[in-house]
VEXTIDO-314529 format. One record per residue: residue number from 0; residue in one letter; x, y, z of N, C-alpha, C in turn. Coordinates in steps of 0.1 Angstrom, whole numbers, plus 5000, padded with zeros to 4 digits. Each point is the difference from the previous one (the first is absolute). Layout:
atom nr = NUM&rest = A&n_px = X&n_py = Y&n_pz = Z&ca_px = X&ca_py = Y&ca_pz = Z&c_px = X&c_py = Y&c_pz = Z
...
END
This chain:
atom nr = 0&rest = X&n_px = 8572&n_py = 8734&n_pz = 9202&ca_px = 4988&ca_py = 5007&ca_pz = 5005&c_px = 4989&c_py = 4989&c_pz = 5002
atom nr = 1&rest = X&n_px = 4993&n_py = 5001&n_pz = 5014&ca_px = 4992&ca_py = 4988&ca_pz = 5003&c_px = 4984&c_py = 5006&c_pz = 4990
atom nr = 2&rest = X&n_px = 4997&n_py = 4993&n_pz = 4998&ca_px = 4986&ca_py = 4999&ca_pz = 4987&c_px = 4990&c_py = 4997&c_pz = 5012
atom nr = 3&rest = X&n_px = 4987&n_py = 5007&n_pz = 4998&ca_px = 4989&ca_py = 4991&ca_pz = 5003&c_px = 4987&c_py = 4999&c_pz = 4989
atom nr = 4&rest = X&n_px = 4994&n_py = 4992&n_pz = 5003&ca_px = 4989&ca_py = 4996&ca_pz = 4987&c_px = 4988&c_py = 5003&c_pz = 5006
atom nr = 5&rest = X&n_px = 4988&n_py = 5013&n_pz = 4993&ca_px = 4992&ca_py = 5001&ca_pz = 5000&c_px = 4984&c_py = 4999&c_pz = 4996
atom nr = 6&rest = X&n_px = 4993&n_py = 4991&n_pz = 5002&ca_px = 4991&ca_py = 4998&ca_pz = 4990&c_px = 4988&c_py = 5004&c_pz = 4998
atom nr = 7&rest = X&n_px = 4991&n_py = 5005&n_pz = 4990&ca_px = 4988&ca_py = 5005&ca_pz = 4999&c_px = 4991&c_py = 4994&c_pz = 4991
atom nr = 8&rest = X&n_px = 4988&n_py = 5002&n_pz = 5002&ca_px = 4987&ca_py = 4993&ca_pz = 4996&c_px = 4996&c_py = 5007&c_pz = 4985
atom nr = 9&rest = X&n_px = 4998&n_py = 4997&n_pz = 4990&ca_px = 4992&ca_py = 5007&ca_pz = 4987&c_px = 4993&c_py = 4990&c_pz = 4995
atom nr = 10&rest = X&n_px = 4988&n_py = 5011&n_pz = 5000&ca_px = 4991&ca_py = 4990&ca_pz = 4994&c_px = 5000&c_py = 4993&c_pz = 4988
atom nr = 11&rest = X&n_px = 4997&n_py = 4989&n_pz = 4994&ca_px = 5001&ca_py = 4996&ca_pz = 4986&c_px = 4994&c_py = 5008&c_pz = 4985
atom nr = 12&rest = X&n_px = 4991&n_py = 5006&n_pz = 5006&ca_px = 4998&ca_py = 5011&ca_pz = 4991&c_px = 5008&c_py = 5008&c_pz = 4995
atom nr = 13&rest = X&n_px = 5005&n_py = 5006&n_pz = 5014&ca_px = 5011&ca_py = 5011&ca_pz = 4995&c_px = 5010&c_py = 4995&c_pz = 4994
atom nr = 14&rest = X&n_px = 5008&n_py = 4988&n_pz = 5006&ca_px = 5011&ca_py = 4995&ca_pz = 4990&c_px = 4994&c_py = 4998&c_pz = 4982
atom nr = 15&rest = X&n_px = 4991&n_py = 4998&n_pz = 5000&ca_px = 5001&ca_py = 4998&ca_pz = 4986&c_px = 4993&c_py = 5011&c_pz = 4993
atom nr = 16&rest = X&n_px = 4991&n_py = 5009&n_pz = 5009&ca_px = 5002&ca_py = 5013&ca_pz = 4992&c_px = 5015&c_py = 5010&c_pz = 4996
atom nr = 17&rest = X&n_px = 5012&n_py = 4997&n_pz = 5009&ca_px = 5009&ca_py = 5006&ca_pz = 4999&c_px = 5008&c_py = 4991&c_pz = 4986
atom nr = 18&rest = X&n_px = 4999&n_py = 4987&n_pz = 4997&ca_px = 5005&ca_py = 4994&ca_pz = 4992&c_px = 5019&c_py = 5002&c_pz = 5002
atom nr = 19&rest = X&n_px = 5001&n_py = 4998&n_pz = 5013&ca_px = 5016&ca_py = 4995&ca_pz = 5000&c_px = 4997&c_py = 4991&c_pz = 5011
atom nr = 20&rest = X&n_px = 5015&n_py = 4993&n_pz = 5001&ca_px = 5000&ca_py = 4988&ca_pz = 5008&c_px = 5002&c_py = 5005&c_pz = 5018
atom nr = 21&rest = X&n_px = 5000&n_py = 4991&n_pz = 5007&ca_px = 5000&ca_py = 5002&ca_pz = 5015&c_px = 5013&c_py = 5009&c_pz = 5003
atom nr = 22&rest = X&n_px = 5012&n_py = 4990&n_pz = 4992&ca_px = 5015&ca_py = 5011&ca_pz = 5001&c_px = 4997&c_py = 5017&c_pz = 4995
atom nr = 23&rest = X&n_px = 4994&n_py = 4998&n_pz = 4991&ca_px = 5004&ca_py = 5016&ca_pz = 4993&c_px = 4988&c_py = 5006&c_pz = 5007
atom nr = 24&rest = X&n_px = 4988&n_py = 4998&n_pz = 5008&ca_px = 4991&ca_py = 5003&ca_pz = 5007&c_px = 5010&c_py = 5006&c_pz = 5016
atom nr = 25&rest = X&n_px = 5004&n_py = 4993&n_pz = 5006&ca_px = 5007&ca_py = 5000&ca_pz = 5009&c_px = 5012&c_py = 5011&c_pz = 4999
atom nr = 26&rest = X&n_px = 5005&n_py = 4999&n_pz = 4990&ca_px = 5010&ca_py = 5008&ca_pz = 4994&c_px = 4995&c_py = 5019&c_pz = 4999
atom nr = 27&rest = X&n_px = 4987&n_py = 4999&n_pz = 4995&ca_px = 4995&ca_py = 5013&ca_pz = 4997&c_px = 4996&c_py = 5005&c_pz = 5018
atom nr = 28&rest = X&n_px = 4994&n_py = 4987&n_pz = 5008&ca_px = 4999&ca_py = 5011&ca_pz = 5010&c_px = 5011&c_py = 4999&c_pz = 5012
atom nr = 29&rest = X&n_px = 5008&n_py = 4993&n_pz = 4994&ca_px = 5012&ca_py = 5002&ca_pz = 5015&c_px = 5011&c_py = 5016&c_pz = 4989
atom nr = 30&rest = X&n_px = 4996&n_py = 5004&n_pz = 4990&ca_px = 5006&ca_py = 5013&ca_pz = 4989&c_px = 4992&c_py = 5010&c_pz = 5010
atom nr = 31&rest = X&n_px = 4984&n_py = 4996&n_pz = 4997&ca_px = 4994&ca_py = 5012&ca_pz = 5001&c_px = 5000&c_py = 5003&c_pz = 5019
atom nr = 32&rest = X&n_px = 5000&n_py = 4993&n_pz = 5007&ca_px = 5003&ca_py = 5000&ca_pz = 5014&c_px = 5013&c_py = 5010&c_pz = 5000
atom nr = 33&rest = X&n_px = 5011&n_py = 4993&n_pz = 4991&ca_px = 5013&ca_py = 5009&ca_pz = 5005&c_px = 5002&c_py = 5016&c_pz = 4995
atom nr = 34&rest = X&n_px = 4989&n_py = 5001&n_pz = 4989&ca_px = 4995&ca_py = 5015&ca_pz = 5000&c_px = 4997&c_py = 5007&c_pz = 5006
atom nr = 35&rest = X&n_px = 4987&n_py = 4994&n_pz = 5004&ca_px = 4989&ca_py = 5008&ca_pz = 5016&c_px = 5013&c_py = 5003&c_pz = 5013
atom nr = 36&rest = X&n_px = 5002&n_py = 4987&n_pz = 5002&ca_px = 5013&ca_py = 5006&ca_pz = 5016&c_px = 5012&c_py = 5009&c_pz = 4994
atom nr = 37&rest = X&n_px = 5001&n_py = 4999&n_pz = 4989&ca_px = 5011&ca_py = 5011&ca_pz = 4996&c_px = 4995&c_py = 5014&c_pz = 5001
atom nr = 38&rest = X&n_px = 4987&n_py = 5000&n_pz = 4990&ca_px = 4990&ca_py = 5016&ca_pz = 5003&c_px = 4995&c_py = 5000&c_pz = 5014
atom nr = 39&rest = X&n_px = 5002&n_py = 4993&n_pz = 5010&ca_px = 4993&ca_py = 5005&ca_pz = 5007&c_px = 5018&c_py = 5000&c_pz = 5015
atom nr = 40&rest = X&n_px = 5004&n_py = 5001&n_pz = 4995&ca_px = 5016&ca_py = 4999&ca_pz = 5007&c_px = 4995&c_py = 4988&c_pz = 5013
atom nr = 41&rest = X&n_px = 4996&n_py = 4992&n_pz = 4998&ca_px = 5002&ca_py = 4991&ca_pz = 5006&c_px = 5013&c_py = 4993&c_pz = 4999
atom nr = 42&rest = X&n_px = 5003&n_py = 4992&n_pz = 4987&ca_px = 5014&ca_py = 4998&ca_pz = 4993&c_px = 5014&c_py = 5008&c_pz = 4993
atom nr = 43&rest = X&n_px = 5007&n_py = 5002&n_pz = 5005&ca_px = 5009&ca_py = 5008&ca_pz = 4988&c_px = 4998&c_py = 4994&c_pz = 4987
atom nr = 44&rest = X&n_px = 5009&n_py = 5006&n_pz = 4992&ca_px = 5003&ca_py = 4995&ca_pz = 4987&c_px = 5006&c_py = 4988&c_pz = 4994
atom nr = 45&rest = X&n_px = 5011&n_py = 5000&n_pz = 5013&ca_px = 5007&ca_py = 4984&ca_pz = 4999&c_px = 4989&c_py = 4986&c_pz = 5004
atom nr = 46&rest = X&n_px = 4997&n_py = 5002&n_pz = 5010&ca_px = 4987&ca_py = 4988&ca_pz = 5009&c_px = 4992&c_py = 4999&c_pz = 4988
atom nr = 47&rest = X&n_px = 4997&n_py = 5012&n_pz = 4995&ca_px = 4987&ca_py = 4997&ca_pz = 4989&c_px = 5006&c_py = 4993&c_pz = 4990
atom nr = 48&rest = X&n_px = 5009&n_py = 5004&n_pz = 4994&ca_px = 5004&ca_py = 4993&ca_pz = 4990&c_px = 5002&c_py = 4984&c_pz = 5001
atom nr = 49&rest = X&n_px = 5005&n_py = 4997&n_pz = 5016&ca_px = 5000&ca_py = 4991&ca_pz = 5001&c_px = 4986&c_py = 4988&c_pz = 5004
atom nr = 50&rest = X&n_px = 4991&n_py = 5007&n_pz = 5004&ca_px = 4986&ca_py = 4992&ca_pz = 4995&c_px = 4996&c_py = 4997&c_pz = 4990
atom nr = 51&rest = X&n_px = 5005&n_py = 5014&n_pz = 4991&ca_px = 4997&ca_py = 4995&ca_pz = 4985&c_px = 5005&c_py = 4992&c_pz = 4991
atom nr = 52&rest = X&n_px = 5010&n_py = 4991&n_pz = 5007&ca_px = 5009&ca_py = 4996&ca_pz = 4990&c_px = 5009&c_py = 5001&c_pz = 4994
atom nr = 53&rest = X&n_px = 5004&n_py = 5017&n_pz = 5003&ca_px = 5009&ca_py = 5004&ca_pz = 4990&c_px = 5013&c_py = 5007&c_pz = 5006
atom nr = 54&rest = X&n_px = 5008&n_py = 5005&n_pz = 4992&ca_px = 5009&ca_py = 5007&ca_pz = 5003&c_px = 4996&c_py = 5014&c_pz = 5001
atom nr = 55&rest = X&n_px = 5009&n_py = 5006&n_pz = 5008&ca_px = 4994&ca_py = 5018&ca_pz = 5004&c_px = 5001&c_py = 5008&c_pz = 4986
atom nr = 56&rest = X&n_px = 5005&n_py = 4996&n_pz = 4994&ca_px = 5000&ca_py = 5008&ca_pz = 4980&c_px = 4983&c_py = 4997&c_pz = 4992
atom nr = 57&rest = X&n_px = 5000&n_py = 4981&n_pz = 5004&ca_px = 4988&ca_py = 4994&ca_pz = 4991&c_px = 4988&c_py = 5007&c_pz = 5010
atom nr = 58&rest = X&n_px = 5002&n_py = 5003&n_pz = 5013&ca_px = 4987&ca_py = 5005&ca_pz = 5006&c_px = 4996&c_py = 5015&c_pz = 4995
atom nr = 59&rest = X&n_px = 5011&n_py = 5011&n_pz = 4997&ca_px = 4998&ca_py = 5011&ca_pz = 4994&c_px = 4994&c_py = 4998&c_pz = 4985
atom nr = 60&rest = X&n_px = 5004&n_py = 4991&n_pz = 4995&ca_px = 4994&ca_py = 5002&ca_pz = 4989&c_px = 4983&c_py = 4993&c_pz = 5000
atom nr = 61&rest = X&n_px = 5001&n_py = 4990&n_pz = 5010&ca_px = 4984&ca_py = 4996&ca_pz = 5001&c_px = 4991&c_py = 5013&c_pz = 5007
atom nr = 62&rest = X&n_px = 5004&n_py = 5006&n_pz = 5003&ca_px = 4993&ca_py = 5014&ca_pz = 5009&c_px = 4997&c_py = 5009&c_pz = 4985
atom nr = 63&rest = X&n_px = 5012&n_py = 5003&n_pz = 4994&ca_px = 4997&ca_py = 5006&ca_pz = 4989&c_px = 4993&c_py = 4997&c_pz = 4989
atom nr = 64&rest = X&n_px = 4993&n_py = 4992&n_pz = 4996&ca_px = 4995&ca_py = 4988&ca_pz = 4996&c_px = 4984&c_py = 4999&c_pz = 5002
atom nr = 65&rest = X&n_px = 4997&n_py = 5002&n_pz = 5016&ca_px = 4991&ca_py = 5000&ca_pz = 5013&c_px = 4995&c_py = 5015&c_pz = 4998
atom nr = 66&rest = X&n_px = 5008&n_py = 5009&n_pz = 4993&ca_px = 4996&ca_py = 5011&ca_pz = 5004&c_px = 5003&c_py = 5010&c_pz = 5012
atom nr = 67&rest = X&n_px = 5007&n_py = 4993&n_pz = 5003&ca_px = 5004&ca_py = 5004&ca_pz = 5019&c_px = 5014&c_py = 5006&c_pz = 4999
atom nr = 68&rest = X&n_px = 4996&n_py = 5007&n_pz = 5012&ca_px = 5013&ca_py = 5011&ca_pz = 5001&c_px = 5007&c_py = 4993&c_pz = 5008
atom nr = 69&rest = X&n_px = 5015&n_py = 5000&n_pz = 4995&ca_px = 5013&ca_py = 4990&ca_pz = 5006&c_px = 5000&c_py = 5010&c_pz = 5013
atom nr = 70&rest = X&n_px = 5003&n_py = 5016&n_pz = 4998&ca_px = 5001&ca_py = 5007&ca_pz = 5016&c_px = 4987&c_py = 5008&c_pz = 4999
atom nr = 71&rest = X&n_px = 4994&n_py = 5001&n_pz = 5013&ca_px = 4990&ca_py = 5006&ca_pz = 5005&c_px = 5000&c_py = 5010&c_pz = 5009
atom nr = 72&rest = X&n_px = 5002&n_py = 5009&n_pz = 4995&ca_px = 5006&ca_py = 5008&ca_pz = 5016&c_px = 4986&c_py = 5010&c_pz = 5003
atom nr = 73&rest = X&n_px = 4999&n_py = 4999&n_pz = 5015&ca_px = 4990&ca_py = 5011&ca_pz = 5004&c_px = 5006&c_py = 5014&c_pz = 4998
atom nr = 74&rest = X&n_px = 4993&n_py = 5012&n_pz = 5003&ca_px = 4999&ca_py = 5006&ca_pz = 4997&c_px = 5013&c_py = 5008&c_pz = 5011
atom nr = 75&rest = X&n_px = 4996&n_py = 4995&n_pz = 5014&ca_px = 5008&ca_py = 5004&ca_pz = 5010&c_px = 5015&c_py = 4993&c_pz = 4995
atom nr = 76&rest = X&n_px = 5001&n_py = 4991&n_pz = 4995&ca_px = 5017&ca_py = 4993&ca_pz = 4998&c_px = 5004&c_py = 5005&c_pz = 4987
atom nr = 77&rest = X&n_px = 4994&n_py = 5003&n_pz = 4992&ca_px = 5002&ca_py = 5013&ca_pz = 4987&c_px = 5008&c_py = 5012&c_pz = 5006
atom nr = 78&rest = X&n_px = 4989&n_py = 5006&n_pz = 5009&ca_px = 5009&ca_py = 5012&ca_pz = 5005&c_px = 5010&c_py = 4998&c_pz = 5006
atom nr = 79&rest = X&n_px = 5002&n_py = 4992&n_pz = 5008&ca_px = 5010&ca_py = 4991&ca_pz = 5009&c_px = 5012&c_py = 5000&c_pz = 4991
atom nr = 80&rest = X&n_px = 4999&n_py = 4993&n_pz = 4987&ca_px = 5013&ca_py = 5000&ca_pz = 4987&c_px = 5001&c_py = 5010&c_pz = 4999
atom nr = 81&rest = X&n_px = 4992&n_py = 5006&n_pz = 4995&ca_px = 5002&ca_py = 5016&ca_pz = 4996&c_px = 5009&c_py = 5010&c_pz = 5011
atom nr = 82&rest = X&n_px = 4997&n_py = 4999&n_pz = 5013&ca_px = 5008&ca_py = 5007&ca_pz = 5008&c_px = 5016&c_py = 4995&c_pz = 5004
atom nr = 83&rest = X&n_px = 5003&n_py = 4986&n_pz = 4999&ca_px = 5010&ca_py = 4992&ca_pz = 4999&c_px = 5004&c_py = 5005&c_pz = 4987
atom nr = 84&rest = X&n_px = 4999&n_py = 5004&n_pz = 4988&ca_px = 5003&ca_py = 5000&ca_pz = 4989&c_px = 5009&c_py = 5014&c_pz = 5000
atom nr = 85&rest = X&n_px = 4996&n_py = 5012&n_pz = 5009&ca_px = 4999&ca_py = 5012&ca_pz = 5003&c_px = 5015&c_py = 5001&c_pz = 5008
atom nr = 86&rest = X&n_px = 4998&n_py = 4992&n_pz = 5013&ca_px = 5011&ca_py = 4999&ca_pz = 5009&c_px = 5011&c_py = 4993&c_pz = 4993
atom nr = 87&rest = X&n_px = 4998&n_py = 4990&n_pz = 4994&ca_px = 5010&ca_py = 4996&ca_pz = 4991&c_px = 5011&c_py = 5008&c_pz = 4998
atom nr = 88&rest = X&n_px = 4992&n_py = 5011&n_pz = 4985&ca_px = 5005&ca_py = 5006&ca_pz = 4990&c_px = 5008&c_py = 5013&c_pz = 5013
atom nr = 89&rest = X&n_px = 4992&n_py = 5001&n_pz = 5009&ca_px = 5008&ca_py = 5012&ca_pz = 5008&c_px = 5014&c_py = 4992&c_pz = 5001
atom nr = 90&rest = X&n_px = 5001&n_py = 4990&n_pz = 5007&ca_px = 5012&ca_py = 4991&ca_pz = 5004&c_px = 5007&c_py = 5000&c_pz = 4991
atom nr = 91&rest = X&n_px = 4998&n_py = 4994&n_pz = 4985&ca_px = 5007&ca_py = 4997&ca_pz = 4988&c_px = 5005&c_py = 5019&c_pz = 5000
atom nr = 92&rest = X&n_px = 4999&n_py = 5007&n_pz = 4998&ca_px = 5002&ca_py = 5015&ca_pz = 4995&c_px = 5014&c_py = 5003&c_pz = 5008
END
């Protein structure tokens, strides 16, 4: 998988108000990035996980962790299951 390297600016303040190093600084927002494009379906669940560093298991548990809901479903794709769930059970019968 080809890598690219992205860099960002923080001020010296804030590094040392947060009191961790540049890695674990970098670390918390290339996590919390792969949250946001996950909630916001920009990223699946695999891509994100793989921003964050982790495996698709270690990202579910960092969501749960985060507070964040692993599946999000609108309201319209709820019903959507729900009516697939329906047709199903007629098929299965």
């Amino acid at each position: 998988m080809q890598v690219h390297e992205v860099k960002i600016r923080i001020p010296h303040e804030v590094l040392l108000n947060l009191r961790k190093s540049r890695g674990e600084v970098a670390e918390d927002i290339r996590r919390q990035a792969a949250i946001r494009y996950y909630k916001t379906r920009v990223l699946s669940l695999g891509k994100a996980a793989d921003l964050a560093g982790m495996s698709r298991f270690e990202f579910i548990d960092y969501l749960r962790f985060n507070d964040e809901p692993v599946f999000d479903y609108t309201d319209e794709e709820l019903e959507e299951i729900k009516q697939d769930a329906v047709e199903l059970e007629k098929i299965l019968k």
